[in-house]
N, C-alpha and C positions, 0 to 999 in steps of 0.2 A: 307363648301364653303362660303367665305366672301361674301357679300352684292359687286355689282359692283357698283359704283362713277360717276353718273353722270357729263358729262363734263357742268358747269355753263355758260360759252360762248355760246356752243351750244344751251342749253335750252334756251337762249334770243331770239335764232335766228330761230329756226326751232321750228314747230306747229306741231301735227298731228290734219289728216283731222278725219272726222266720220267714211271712208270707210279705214283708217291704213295708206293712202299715209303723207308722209311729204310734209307738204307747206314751202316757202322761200321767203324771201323779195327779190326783185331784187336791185343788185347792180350799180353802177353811178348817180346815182341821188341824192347827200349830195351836190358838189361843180361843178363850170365852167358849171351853167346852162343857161349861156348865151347864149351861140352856138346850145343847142340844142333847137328842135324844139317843140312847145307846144304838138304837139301828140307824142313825144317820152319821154318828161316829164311824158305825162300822163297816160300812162303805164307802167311807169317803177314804178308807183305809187301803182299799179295791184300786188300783189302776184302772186306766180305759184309755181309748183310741183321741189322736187328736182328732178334731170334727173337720170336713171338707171347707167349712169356710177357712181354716186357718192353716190347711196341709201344707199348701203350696209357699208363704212363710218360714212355715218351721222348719220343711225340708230346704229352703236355703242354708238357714242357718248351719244345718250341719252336715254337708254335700258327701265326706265319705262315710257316712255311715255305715 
């Protein structure tokens, strides 16, 4: 059985935690940060857990993690 291939896009973007969960940067916070409001900037600065609908996905993606 071949060696699986980690996907290289993913490994930039997704971490695992100590306890096996995957962390993710939150998305909209690069451009038109004018409009939004300093406390929604500054969380969006916050990592957080991928969600169950999408785990099983993203831990393909990147198998030795």
């Amino acid at each position: 059985m071949p060696k699986v291939k980690t996907n290289r896009g993913a490994a930039k973007r997704f971490k695992t935690t100590g306890s096996g969960k995957i962390a993710r940067n939150r998305a909209f916070s690069s451009h038109i940060l004018t409009k939004k409001s300093t406390k929604r900037k500054r969380n969006l600065r916050k990592s957080t857990l991928v969600d169950a609908a999408n785990l099983k996905q993203v831990a393909r993606l990147i198998p030795y993690r």
